[in-house]
Every structure is written in C-alpha cells, then in structure tokens.
TORTIGU-672623 format. One line per 4 residues: number of its first residue (from 1); for each residue x, y, z of C-alpha. Coordinates in steps of 0.2 Angstrom, whole numbers, plus 2048, in hexadecimal, padded with zeros to 3 digits. Example, Ala and Ser with C-alpha at 12.3 -4.5 7.8 and 13.67 -1.06 7.14 Angstrom:
REM TORTIGU-672623
1> 83E 7EA 827 ~ 844 7FB 824
***
This chain:
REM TORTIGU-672623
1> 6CD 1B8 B86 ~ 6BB 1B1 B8C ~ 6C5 1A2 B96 ~ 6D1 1B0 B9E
5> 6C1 1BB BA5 ~ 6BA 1AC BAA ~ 6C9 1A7 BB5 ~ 6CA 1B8 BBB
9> 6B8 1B7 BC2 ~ 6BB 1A6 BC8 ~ 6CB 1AE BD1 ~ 6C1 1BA BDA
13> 6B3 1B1 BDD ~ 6BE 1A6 BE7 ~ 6C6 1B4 BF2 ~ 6B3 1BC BF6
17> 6AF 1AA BFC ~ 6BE 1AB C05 ~ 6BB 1BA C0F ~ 6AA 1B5 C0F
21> 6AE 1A7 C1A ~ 6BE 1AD C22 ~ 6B1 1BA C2B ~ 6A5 1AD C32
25> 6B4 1A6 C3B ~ 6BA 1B6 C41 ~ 6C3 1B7 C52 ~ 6C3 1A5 C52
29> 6D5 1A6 C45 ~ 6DF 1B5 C4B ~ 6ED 1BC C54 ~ 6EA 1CB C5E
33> 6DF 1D7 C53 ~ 6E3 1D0 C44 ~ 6D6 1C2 C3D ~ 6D9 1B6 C2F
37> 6CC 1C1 C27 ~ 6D8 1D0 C26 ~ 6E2 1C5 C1D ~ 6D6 1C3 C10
41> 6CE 1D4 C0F ~ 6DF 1DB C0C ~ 6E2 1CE BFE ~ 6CF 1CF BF6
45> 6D2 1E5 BF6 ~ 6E3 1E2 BED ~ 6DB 1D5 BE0 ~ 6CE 1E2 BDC
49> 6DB 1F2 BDA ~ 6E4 1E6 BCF ~ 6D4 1E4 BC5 ~ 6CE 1F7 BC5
53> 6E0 1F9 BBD ~ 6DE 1EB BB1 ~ 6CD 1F3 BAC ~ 6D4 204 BA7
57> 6D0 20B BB9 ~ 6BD 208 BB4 ~ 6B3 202 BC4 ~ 6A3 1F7 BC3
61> 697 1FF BCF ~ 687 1F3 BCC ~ 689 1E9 BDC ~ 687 1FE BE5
65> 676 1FE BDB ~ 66F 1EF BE6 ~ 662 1F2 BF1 ~ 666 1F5 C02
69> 677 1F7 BFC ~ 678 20C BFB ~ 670 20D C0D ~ 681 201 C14
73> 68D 20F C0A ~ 682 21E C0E ~ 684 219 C22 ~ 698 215 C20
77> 699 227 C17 ~ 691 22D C27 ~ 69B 226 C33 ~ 6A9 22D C29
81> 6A3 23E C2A ~ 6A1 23C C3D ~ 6B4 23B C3E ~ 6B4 24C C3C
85> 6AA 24F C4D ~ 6AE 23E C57 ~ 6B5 241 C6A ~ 6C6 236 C65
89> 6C9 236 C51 ~ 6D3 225 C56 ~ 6C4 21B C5D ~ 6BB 224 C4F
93> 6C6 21B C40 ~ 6C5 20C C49 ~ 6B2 20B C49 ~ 6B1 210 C38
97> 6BC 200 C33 ~ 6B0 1F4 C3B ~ 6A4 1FD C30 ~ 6AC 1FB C21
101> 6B3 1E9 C24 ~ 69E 1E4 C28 ~ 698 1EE C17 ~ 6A6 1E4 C0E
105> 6A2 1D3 C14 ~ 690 1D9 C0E ~ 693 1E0 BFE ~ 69E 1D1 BFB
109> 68F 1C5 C00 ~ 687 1CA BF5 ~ 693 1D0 BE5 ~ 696 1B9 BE7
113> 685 1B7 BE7 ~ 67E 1BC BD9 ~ 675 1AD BD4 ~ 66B 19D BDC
117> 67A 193 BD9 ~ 687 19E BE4 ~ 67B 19F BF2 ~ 679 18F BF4
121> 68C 18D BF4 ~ 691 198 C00 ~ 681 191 C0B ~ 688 181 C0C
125> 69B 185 C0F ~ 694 192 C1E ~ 689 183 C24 ~ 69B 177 C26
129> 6A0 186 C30 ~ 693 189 C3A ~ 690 175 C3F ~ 6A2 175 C43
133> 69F 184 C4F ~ 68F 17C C56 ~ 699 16C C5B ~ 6A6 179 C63
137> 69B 181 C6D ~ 691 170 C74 ~ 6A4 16B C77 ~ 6A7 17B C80
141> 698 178 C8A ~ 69B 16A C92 ~ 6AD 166 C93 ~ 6B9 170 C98
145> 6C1 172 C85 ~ 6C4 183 C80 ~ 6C6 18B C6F ~ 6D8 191 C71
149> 6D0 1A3 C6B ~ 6C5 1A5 C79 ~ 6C2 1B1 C85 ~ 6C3 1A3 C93
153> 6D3 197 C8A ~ 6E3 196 C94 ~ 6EA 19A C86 ~ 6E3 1A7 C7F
157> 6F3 1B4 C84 ~ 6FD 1AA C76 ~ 6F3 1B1 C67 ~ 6F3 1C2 C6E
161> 6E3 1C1 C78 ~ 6DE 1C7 C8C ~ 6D6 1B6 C95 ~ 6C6 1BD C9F
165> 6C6 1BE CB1 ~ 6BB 1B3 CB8 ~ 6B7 1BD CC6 ~ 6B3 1CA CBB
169> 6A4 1C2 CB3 ~ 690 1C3 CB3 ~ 68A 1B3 CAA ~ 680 1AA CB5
173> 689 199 CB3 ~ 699 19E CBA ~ 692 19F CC9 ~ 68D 18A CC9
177> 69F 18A CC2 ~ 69B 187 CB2 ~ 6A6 18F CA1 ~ 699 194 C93
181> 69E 193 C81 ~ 6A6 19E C77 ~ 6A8 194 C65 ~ 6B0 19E C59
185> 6AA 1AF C61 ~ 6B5 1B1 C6F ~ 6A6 1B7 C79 ~ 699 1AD C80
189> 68D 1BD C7A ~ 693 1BC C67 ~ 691 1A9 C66 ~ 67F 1AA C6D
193> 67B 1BA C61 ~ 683 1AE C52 ~ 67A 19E C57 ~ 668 1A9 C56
197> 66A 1AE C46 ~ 670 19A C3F ~ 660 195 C4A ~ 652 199 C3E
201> 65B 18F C30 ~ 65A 17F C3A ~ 648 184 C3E ~ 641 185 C2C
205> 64E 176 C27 ~ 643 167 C1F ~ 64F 159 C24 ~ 646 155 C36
209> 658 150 C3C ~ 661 15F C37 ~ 652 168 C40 ~ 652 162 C4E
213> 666 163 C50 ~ 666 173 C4E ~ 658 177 C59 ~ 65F 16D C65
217> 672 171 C66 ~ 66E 183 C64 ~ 660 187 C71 ~ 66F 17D C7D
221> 67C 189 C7A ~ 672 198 C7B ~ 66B 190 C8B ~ 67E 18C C90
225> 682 1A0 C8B ~ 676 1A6 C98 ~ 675 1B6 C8D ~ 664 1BE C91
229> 660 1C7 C82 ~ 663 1B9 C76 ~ 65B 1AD C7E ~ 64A 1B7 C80
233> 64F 1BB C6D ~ 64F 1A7 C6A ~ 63E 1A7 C70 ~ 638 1B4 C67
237> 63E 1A9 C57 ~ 634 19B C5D ~ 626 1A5 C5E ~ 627 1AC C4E
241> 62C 19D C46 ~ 61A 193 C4A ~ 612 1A3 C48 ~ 614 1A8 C37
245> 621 19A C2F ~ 618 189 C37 ~ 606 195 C3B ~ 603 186 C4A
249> 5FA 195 C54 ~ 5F2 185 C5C ~ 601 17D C61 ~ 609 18E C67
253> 5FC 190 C74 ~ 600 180 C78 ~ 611 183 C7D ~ 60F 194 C82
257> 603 18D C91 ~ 60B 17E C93 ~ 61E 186 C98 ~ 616 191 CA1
261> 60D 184 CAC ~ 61E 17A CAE ~ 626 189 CB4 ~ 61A 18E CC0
265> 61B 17D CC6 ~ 62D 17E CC9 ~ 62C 18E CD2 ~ 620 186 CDC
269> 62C 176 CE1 ~ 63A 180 CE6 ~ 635 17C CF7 ~ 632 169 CF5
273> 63D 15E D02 ~ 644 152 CF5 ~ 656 15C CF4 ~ 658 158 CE2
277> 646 160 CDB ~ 64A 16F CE6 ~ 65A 172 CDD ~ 653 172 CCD
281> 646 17C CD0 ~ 64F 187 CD8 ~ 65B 188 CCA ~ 64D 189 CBB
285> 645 197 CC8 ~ 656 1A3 CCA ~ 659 19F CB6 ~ 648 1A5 CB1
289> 64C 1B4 CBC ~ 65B 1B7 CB3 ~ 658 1B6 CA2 ~ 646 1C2 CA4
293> 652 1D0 CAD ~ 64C 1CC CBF ~ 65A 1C5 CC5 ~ 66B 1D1 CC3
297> 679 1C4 CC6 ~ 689 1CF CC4 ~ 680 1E0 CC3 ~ 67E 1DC CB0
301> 66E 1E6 CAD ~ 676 1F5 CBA ~ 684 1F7 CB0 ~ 67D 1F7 C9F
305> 670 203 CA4 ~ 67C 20E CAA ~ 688 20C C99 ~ 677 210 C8E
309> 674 21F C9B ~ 685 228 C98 ~ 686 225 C85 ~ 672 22E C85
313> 676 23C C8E ~ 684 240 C82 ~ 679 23B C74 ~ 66C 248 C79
317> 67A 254 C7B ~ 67F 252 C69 ~ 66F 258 C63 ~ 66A 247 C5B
321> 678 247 C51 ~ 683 23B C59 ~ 693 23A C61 ~ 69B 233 C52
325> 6A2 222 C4D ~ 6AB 21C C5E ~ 6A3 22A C67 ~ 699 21E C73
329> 6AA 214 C7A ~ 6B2 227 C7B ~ 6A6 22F C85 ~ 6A6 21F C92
333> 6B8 21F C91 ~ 6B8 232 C96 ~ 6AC 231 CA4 ~ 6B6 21F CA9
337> 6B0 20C CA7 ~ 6A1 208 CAE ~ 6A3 1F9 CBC ~ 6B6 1FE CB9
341> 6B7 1F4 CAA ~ 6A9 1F8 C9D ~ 6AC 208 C8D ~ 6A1 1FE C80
345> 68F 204 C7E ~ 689 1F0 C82 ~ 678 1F4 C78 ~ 679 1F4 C64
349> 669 1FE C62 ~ 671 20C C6E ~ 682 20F C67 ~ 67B 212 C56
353> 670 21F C5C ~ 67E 227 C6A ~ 68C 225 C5A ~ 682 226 C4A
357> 672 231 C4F ~ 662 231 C4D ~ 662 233 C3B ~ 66E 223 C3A
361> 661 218 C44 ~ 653 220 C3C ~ 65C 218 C29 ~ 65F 209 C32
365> 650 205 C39 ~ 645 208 C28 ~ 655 1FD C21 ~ 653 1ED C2B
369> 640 1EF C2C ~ 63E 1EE C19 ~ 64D 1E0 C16 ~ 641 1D6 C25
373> 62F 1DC C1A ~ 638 1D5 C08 ~ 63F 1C5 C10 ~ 62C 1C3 C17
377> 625 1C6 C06 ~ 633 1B9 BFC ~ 62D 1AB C09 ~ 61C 1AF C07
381> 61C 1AF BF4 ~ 62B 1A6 BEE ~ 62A 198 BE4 ~ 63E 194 BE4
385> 63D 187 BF1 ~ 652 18B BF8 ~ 64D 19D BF6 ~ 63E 19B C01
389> 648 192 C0E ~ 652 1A1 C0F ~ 646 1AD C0F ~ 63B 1A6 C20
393> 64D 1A2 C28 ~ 654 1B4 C26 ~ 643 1BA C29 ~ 646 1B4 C3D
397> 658 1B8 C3B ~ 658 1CB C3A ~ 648 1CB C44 ~ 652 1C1 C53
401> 661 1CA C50 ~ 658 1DC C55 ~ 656 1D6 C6A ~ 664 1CD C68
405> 671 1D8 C62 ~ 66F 1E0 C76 ~ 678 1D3 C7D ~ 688 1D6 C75
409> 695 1E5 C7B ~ 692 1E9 C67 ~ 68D 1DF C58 ~ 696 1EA C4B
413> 6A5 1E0 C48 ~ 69B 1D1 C4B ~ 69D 1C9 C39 ~ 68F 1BC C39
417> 684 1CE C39 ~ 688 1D4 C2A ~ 689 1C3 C21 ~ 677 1C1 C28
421> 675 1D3 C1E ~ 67D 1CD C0E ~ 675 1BD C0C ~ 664 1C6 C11
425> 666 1D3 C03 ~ 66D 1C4 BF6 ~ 65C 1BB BFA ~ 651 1CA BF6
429> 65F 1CE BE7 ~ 65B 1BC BDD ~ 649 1BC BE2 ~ 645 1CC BD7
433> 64F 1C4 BC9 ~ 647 1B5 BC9 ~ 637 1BE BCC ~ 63B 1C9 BBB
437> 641 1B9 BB2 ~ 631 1B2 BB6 ~ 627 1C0 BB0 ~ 630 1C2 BA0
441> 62F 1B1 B9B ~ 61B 1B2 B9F
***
C-alpha cells in the first residue's frame, strides 16, 4: 500500500515537472495556438481528476493555504467575474485562460517544490533549458539561423504562424539590416523580458566562469533585441546588484562616472575625419538615443502612448473598475488598431489597471512588493547557502521584471513570469520551514 502511494506521487511529480518545463519552452514547440504545454496541462488536469476520484472525491487544499497563493486565485476569481461586464465575453474567456494556465504553472512550481531537494531539481533542468536558449539566441544573433518558430523564420507559416513583415518593424537594428533574436519566445520583446529575469542568477553565480557567461551572452542579446525598457531594466540590475548584493558603492561610482565619461566622449567624436571612429560614434550616439526614449525609430514611443491613452480614457470611464479581462484589446479593437496594426495594451502595468481595476493593481502591487521584501529578508539572513543564492537572484528578478514587463505587447501569457512567481513563492515557502525547523530543534 506505502510502495503504491509512493509511486503515485512519483507519477505526478513527474507530470508537474513536465508542465513545469514544457511552459519555459512555450512557443518555441507548437503548432498554431496549441503549445506542447497544452499537451501537458490537459494530461496533468486529467491525472489529478483521476486522483480526486481515487480519494473519495476528497481534495487536498494545503498547497491553496501557501502564502501568496490565495491572492493568485483571489485575482483569477476576479477576472472571472469581470466576464460578466467585459466589452466581448470571447476576448474575456480568452484572457481568463492565460490567467489560469500562469496561476497553474505557479501553483504547480510550487506544489513540486516543497522541499530543498525538488528545487534544486527543477533548477538545474530549467538551467539546461535556458543555456540551450542562450546559445540560440547568440546563434540568432549573428547568423542568419532562425528558430523555425519565430516570428522572422521562413518557415514559420508551416506550424501555423504569421512571418513578420519586415517593413512593419520598429527595432533599431533592422534599419542596419540586422535580424534580432527571438530564441524560444517568438518575439524579440519576450526573449529580452526572459533573459532579464535569468540574468540575476548568473550575477550572484560563485563559479567566475558561469558568471561571467552569463553576464556576457546575456547583456549581448538584450543589446541585439534593442528593446528599450529591458535594457534600461538590465541596468537597473546591475545597479542594484553592487549595491545591496556586492555593496561595491566605491566601485559603482566608478562605473557610473567612467561610462558616462566614455559616452560623452563618443558624442564628442562623431565629428572626427577618420571615417571608421565617426561611424561608431555615431552609432553608440543614435543607440543611446534610442534606448533613453529620445530617438523614436518607427514611431514606437507614439504608438504606445497613444495605445496607453485609449485603454485610460476607457479606464476612467468605468469608474475604476476596469473594463474586464480582454477589455483593453476590445476597446482598441472598437475604436481600430493604432498604427493600423496594434489592439494589445503594449504596457503590462496599464492593461492591468484598464482590464482589472484599480483594486486589482492596488492587490498586486502590495503582492509583488512583499514577495520582493521577503526574498530581501531570506538573503539577508539565510543561512542555507542554495536558498540564499535564490533569494539575492530573485530578489533582482522581479525587481527587473517591473520596467521590463513594458516592453512586451503583454507579459500575461509569458510563462517564464509566472515561473519566476512560483519559484519566488517556493524560496520564501522552504525558508519559513527551515526557519521553524531550526527553532524547534533550538
């Protein structure tokens, strides 16, 4: 009897890490709509109705009594009450399914996790993947290999996808005729909003050649993604990370002046006669502009701006209660596209408080502040030396995540998010038990 629940949790565990991992590689395996990770949800649902009917129809609801976990299902309940009110009931269920497929690969993060042992597992299989992604996406950057998933393969039409047209495009780069990458995201936007939150890990990393791999390939293909908000989010990391992980203040300053010195000196050679040190400074000068906002190559910042404008003016027409879920692409898609092709809200932060309201932002905000306070604490204080690691590296995470969630058109079916969530919440969840543990054998 012992053997056959111990096989039956093994059995499960198995599927959890399945989905678990099937969801970091997302787009990248899938046809059309359908991901790999559909595959797996639909079987990891029918494995635990099987197990609700083996246990007398009895649920187990301790992973719901997790903190941080009430708040994920009190905001899906919401959004599932919006439907009633929503602009197009369609879009509506739509949005709410993202929601639910994020707060399942969360709950699932951290129903696996439930020990040191687990994390560590699931750490090192989602590491293979995301060095396997990183090797893509320096591939990607310069050669002219494509993912066959991605938004700029030739390909892409055979598994259901819509190539981009190049013309249509506002990333710096493709106007020196370079392609960025897109890795396993399908979006230049995405790859670069995944690659900030797996930066902070390399960062804090205690193997000096793993460091500086990681800090290396991934400030390169953010670089190569010319997406603004990430890579002002990447500095903010960096900041952060000699600040109150490394405490270098010295050596900050350091930097801070020196970069600042080599870029006014390039600014100042983009008259020099030498052809070749006027190009480069020319090109450091019109990439600085772009990335702090001066420099609207495509119209980017118009467009966006006006997309935030429409879905706020319908915001303040609902009273502060929101449009409801899919509200903010159902307004746009009422008054028309914006630049002729854009309905997504393109700012994270927005679309929650245009579709959720006030209230929602307000849960969400004290949510993400306190998760980013605890994580602080744990690396602070712990004593665990795998659990510290995690704590300072997901401590930078979220924080980075919060500018660079802007860039994408939304981050709420990017998976990476919400396994940043469920590993964030698993780090906190095993640090109070070996906290208790600790006290009680005192």
């Amino acid at each position: 009897m012992i053997n056959n629940l111990s096989n039956k949790k093994i059995s499960t565990n198995k599927i959890t890490l399945a989905l678990i991992i099937s969801a970091f590689i997302g787009v990248a395996v899938s046809f059309s709509d359908f991901y790999m990770f559909h595959l797996f949800l639909v079987v990891a649902y029918a494995v635990l109705i099987y197990r609700f009917k083996e246990n007398n129809f009895v649920l187990d609801l301790d992973i719901f009594t997790r903190k941080y976990i009430p708040t994920s299902i009190l905001i899906l309940s919401w959004y599932l009450f919006s439907l009633f009110w929503t602009p197009d009931f369609i879009l509506g269920l739509k949005y709410t399914f993202y929601i639910f497929c994020g707060i399942t690969i969360t709950i699932s993060f951290v129903s696996y996790s439930y020990n040191i042992v687990n994390l560590n597992k699931i750490f090192s299989l989602l590491s293979y993947f995301l060095f396997l992604e990183i090797i893509v996406g320096l591939i990607e950057s310069f050669t002219a290999f494509r993912m066959p998933i991605s938004s700029y393969s030739s390909i892409a039409h055979v598994f259901g996808k819509e190539p981009v047209n190049f013309s249509e495009l506002d990333n710096l780069f493709f106007y020196s005729g370079i392609r960025p990458p897109t890795g396993f995201r399908w979006n230049t936007n995405d790859l670069a909003i995944c690659m900030i939150i797996s930066l902070p890990f390399f960062l804090c990393h205690k193997k000096t050649l793993i460091k500086i791999f990681g800090i290396l390939s991934i400030t390169t293909i953010i670089i190569m993604t010319a997406s603004r908000a990430v890579f002002l989010a990447m500095l903010l990391v960096y900041f952060l990370y000699l600040f109150f992980i490394k405490k270098r203040i010295g050596t900050l300053a350091l930097i801070l002046i020196t970069s600042a010195g080599i870029l006014w000196g390039m600014l100042q050679l983009r008259q020099s006669d030498n052809p070749r040190i006027n190009e480069l400074a020319n090109s450091i000068g019109a990439a600085t502009l772009f990335f702090t906002g001066q420099l609207d190559v495509g119209g980017s910042i118009e467009w966006r701006r006006e997309l935030v404008d429409n879905g706020l003016n319908a915001f303040y027409g609902s009273y502060g209660l929101g449009l409801g879920a899919g509200g903010s692409v159902a307004n746009q898609q009422i008054i028309g596209p914006v630049a002729g092709r854009f309905t997504s809200m393109h700012n994270f932060w927005v679309e929650l408080l245009v579709e959720g309201g006030i209230l929602t932002v307000i849960i969400i905000f004290i949510w993400l502040v306190s998760i980013i306070h605890e994580l602080f604490i744990i690396s602070r204080i712990s004593i665990n030396k795998r659990l510290k690691y995690y704590s300072q590296s997901l401590f930078l995470s979220v924080i980075a995540f919060i500018p660079a969630s802007i860039a994408a058109s939304s981050t709420i079916y990017l998976f990476p998010m919400w396994i940043m969530f469920g590993f964030a919440i698993s780090v906190i969840s095993i640090s109070k038990k070996e906290k208790l543990t600790f006290y009680s054998e005192s």
